[in-house]
C-alpha positions as CSV (number, residue, x, y, z in Angstrom):
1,X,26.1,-14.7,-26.4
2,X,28.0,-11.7,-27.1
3,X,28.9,-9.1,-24.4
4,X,26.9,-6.6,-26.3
5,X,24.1,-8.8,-26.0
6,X,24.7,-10.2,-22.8
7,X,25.0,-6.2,-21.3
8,X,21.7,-5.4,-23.5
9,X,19.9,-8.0,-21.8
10,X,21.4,-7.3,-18.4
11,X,20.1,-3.5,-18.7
12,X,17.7,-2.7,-20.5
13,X,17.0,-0.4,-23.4
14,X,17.0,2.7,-21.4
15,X,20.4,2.6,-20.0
16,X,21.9,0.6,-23.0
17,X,21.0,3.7,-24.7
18,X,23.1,5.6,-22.1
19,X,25.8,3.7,-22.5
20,X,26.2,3.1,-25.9
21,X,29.3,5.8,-26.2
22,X,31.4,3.2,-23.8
23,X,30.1,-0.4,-24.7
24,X,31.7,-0.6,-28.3
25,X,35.2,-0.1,-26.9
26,X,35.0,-3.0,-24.4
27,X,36.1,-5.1,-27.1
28,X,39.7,-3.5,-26.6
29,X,40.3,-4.8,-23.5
30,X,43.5,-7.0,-23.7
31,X,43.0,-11.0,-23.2
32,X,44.6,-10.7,-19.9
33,X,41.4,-9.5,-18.4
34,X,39.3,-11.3,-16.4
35,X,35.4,-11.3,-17.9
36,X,33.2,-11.0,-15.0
37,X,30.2,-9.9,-17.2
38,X,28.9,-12.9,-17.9
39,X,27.5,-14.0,-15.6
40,X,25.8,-12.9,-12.0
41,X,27.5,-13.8,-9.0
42,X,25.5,-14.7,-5.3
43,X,26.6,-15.5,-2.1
44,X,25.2,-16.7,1.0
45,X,22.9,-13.6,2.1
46,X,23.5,-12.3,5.5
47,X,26.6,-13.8,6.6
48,X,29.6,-12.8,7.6
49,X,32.9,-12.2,6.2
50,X,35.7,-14.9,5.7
51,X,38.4,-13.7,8.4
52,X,42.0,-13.8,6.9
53,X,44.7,-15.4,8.4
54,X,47.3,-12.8,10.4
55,X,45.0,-9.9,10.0
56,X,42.7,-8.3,13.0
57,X,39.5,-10.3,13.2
58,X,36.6,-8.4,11.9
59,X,33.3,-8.1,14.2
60,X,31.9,-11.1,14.7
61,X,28.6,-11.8,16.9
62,X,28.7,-11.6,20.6
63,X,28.6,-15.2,22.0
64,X,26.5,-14.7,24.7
65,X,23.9,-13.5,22.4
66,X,23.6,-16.3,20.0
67,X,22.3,-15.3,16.0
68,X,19.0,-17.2,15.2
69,X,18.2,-16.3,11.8
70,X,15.2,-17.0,9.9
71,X,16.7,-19.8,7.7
72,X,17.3,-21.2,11.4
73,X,14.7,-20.2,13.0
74,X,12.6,-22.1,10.3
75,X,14.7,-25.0,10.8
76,X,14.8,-25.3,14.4
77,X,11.6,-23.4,15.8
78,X,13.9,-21.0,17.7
79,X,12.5,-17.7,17.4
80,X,14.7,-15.6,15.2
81,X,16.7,-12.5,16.8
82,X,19.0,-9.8,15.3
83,X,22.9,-9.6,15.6
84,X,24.6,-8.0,18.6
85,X,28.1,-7.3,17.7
86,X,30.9,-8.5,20.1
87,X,31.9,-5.6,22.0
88,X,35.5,-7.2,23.0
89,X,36.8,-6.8,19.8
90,X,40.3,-5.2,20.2
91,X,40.3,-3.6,17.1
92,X,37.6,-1.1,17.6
93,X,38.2,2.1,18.7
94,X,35.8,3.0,22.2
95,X,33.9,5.8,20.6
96,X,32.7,3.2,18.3
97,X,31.9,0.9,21.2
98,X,29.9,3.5,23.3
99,X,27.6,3.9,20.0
100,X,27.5,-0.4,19.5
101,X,27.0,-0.7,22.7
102,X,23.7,1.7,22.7
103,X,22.4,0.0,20.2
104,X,22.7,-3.4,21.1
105,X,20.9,-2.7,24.4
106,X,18.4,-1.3,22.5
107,X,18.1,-4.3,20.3
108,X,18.1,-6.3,23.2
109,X,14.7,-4.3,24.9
110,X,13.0,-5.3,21.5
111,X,14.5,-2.2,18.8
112,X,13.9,-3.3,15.6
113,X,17.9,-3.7,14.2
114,X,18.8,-1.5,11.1
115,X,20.2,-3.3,8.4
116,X,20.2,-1.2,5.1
117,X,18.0,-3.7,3.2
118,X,15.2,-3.8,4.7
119,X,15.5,0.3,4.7
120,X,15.9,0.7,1.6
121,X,19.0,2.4,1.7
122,X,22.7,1.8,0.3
123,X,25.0,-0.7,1.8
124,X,27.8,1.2,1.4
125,X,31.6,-0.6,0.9
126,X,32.5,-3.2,2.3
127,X,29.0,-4.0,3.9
128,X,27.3,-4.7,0.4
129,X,29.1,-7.3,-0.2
130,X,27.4,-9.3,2.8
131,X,24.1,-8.4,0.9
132,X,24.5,-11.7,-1.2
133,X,24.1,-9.9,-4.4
134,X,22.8,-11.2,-6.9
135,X,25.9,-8.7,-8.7
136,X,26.4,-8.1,-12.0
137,X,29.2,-6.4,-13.6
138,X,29.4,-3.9,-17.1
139,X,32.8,-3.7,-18.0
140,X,34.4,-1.3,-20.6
141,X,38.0,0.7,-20.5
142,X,37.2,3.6,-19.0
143,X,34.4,2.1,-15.8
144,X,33.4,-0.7,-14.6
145,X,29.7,-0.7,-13.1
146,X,29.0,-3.4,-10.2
147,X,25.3,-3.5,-9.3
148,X,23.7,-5.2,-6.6
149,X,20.4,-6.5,-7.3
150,X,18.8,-5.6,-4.0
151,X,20.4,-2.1,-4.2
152,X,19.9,-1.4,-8.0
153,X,22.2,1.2,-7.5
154,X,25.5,1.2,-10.0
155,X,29.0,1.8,-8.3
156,X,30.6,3.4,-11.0
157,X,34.3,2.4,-10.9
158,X,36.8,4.7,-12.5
159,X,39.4,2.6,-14.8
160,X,42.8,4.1,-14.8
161,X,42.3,7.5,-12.9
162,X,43.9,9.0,-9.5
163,X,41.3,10.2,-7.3
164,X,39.8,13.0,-6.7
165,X,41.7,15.9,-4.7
166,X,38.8,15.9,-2.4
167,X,35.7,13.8,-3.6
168,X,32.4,14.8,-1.6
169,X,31.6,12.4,0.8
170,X,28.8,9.6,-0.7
171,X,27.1,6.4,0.4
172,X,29.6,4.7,-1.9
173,X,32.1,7.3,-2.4
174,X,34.8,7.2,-5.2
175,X,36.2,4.2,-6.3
176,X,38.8,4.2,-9.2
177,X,40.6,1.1,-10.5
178,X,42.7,-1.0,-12.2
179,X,43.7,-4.7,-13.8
180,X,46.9,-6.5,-12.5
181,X,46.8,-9.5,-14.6
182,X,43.6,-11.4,-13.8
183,X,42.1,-9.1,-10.9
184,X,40.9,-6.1,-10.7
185,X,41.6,-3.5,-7.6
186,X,39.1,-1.2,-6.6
187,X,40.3,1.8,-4.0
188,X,37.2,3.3,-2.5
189,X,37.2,6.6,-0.2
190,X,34.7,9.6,0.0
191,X,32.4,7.6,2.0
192,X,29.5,9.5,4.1
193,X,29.4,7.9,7.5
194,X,25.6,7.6,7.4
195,X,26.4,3.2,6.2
196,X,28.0,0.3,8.6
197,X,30.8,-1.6,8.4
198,X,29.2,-4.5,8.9
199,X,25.7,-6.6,9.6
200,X,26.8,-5.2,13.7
201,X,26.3,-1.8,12.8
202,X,29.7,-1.1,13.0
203,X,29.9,2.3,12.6
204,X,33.2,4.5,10.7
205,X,34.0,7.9,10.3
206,X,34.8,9.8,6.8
207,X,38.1,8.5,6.9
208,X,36.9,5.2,5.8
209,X,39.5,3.2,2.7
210,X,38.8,0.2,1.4
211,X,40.5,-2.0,-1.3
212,X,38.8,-4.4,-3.5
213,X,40.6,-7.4,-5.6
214,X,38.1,-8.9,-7.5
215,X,39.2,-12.2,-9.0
216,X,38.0,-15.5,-10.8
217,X,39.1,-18.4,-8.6
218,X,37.5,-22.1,-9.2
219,X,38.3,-22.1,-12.9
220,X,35.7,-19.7,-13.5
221,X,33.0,-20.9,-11.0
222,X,33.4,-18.6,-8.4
223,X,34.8,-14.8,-7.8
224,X,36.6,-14.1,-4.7
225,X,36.9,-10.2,-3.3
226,X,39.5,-9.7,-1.1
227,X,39.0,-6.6,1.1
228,X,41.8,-4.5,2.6
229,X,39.6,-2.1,5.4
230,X,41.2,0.9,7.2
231,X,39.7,4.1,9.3
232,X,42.1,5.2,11.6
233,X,39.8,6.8,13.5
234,X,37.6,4.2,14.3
235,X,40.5,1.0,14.2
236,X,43.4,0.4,15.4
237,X,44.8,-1.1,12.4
238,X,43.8,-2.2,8.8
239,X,42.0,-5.6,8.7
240,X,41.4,-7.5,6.0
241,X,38.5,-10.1,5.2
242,X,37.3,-12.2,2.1
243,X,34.1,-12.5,0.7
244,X,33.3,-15.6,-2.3
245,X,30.2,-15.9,-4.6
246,X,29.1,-18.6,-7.2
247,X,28.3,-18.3,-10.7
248,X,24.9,-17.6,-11.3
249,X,22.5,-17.8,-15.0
250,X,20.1,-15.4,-13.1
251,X,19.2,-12.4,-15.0
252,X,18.8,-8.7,-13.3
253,X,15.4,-8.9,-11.2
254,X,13.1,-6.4,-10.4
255,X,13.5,-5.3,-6.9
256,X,12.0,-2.1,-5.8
257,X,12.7,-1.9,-2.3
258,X,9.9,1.2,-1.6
259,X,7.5,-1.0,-2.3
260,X,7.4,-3.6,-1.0
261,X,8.6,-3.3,2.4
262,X,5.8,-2.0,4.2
263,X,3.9,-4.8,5.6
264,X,4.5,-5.4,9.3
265,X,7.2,-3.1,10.8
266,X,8.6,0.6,9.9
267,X,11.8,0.2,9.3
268,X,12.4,3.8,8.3
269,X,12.2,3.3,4.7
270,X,12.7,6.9,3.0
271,X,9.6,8.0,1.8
272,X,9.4,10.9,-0.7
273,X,6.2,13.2,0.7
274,X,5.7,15.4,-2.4
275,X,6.8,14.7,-6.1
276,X,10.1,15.8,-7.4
277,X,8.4,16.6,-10.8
């Protein structure tokens, strides 16, 4: 399948009419560059991230406050609970703390937890990619588009740009980007600080930088993204974390979020009151 077609199948005819000025060119991408179009890429949903060696370890769960999720729940008949972040974390700045530290008691008492899918609202970077994806990739010279199947919304990564003098903040901010060799870095700023960090409700400030290396690893079988994190007003220092997902065949679903989450608890899901038409 061609990457025309593959793309045209991936989108739609809608939005294959919107980007039909940019899809041509793709074929003038050098050889060197890695093709992560082809394919969609999942990972296990809900987890954490892979903690690298030397850097500052990223939240992790409180132990005295085990995780049961559902897949164990369902497994072992525990009943299932939601994550309490481990408040020890040297890292973390205490203003971030006080805010974790509110909301975990609240959890605790019987809060339902906020994670952005099941209200309906963007992950934000780095914390979609703990979403599991399915993600598929458009790639041309001038942006890549990364979409998450849960999310359906398109980060639009600028190819070969500086960034803005002073992007307005947004729930996934501006991301520019570029190849070296076989990976391609992403540089994300201009983030609101109405996301997480993390599934502990991590919170950041406006301040938030992440870096993105996207590469094949597994000859071809997996991608790898290796995240650089910083906010110095919310961490000590930069840490840095990995994330891996497997090839998958698996087209684009439908997924509208809306619609289908209303059936036992409100979980604050936006809800537009009056048409916008």
């Amino acid at each position: 399948m061609t990457k025309l077609a593959s793309t045209a199948r991936l989108l739609g005819g809608s939005a294959i009419i919107a980007m039909s000025a940019l899809l041509p060119a793709a074929s003038a991408q050098t050889e060197s560059v890695p093709d992560f179009s082809s394919a969609g890429w999942s990972g296990p949903n809900g987890t954490d991230f892979i903690t690298v060696p030397g850097s500052p370890p990223p939240m992790t769960n409180d132990p005295s406050h085990p995780y049961i999720s559902n897949g164990i729940a369902n497994r072992t008949g525990q009943q299932p609970n939601y994550r309490i972040g481990d408040l020890s974390n040297p890292n973390v700045k205490q203003w971030a703390k006080d805010i974790m530290k509110k909301d975990n008691d609240e959890v605790l008492k019987g809060k339902i937890a906020y994670t952005p899918g099941q209200s309906c609202k963007p992950w934000g970077v780095p914390a979609v990619s703990l979403s599991g994806g399915p993600f598929f990739f458009v790639q041309t010279p001038k942006v890549v588009l990364l979409i998450e199947e849960g999310d359906r919304l398109a980060r639009h990564i600028y190819m070969n740009v500086p960034h803005s003098a002073n992007p307005k903040p947004s729930w996934y901010g501006e991301s520019v980007g570029h190849y070296e060799g076989d990976t391609l870095v992403v540089d994300t700023i201009g983030m609101n600080n109405k996301t997480f960090v993390d599934n502990y409700r991590t919170p950041h400030t406006e301040k938030l930088h992440v870096i993105e290396r996207w590469r094949l690893i597994d000859q071809g079988k997996q991608i790898e993204v290796h995240m650089t994190i910083e906010d110095p007003d919310t961490y000590n220092q930069p840490w840095q974390v990995i994330r891996r997902f497997q090839r998958s065949e698996e087209d684009l679903g439908e997924n509208i979020c809306q619609e289908g989450n209303f059936m036992l608890f409100d979980y604050g899901i936006p809800v537009a009151n009056k048409p916008d038409f």
